[in-house]
C-alpha positions as CSV (number, residue, x, y, z in Angstrom):
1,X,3.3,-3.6,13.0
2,X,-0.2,-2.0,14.5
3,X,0.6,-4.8,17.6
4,X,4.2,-3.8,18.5
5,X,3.6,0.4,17.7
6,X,0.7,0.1,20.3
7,X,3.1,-1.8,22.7
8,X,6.1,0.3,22.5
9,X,4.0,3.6,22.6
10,X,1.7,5.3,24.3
11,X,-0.2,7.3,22.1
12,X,-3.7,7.6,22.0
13,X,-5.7,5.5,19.0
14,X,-8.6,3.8,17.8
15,X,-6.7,1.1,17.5
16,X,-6.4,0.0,21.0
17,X,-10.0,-1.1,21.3
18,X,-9.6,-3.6,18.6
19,X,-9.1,-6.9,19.1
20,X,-7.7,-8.4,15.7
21,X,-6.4,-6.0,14.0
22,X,-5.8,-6.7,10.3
23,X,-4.7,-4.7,7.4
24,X,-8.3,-3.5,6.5
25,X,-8.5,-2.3,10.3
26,X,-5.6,0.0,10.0
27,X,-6.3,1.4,6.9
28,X,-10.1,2.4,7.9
29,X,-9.0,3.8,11.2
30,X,-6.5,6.0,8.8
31,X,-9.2,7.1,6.9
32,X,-10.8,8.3,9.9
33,X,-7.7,10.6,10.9
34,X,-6.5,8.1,13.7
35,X,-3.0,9.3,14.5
36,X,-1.4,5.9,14.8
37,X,-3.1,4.3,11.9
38,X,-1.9,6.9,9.7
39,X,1.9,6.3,11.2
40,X,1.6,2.7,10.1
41,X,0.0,3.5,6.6
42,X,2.9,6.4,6.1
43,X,5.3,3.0,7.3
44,X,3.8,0.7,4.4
45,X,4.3,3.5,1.8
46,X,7.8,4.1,2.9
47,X,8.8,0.3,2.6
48,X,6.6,0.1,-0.6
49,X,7.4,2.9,-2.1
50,X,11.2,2.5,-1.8
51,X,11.0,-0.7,-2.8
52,X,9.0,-0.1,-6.3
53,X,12.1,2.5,-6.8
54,X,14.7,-0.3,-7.2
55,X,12.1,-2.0,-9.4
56,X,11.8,1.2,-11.5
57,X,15.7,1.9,-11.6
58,X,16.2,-2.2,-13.1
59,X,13.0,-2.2,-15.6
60,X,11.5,1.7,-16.2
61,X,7.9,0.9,-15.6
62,X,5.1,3.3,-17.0
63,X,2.9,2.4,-14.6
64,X,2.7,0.5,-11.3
65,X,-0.2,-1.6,-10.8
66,X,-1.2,-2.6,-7.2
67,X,-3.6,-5.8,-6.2
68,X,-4.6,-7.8,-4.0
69,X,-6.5,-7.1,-0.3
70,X,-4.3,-4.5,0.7
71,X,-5.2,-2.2,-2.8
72,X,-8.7,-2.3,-1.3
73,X,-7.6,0.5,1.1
74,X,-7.5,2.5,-2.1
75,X,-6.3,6.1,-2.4
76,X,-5.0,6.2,0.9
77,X,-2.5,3.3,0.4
78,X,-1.5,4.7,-3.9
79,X,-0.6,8.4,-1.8
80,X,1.6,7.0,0.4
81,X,3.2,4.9,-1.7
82,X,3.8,7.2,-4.5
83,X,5.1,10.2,-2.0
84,X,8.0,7.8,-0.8
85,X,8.7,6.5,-4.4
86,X,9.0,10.1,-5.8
87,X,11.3,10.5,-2.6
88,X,13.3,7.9,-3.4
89,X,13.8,7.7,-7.1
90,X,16.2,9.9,-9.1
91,X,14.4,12.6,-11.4
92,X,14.2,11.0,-14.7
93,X,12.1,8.3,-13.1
94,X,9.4,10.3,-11.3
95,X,5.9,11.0,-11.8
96,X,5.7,7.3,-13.0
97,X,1.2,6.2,-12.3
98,X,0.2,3.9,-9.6
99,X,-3.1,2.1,-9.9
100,X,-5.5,0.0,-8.1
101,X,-5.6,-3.6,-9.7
102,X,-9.9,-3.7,-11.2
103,X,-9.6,-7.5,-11.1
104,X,-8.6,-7.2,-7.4
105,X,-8.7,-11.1,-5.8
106,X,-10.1,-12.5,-9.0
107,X,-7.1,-11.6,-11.5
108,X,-5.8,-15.1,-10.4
109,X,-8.6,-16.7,-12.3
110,X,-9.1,-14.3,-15.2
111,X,-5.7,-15.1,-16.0
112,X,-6.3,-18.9,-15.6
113,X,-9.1,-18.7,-18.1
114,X,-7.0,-16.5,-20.8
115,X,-4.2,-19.3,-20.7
116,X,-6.6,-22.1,-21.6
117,X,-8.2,-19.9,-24.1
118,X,-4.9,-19.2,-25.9
């Protein structure tokens, strides 16, 4: 997404000094007020957000729980996604808590090790 926005635009960023940019790039460079960065982190919480919505409307979640790499961006990425959620979701399913995953990459294997302790 950072790739074809810096293509198809020509607005000044950060960004276009980079060479590989990766999701850990973009979110940084948000967190530093980079115009772009911020567009494509807004992007992420609109498809993210609206997409936890239809999940909420099916199963009523209390609380969303986000992991892996990406939830290392941290409050940057759980704002964004919880503004478009709450824009997308009717009334009596908003306000509903995001959270960052505290296992983060290792949840895989905690879970690994509870099966073959059960």
């Amino acid at each position: 997404m950072a790739k074809k926005l810096l293509s198809e635009s020509d607005v000044p960023s950060s960004l276009r000094g980079v060479e590989n940019i990766s999701a850990k790039t973009v979110f940084d460079h948000a967190k530093a007020g980079d115009a772009a960065a911020l567009s494509l982190v807004d992007t992420l919480g609109r498809y993210l957000g609206r997409a936890l919505s239809c999940v909420a409307a099916v199963v009523d979640p209390q609380v969303f729980v986000i992991g892996g790499g990406v939830s290392k961006a941290g409050d940057i990425l759980i704002e964004a996604v919880r503004r478009h959620y709450n824009t997308n979701i009717i009334n009596a399913l908003k306000g509903r808590e995001f959270r960052l995953a505290t296992l983060g990459n290792d949840a895989g294997i905690y879970g690994c090790a509870r099966m073959l302790l059960d």
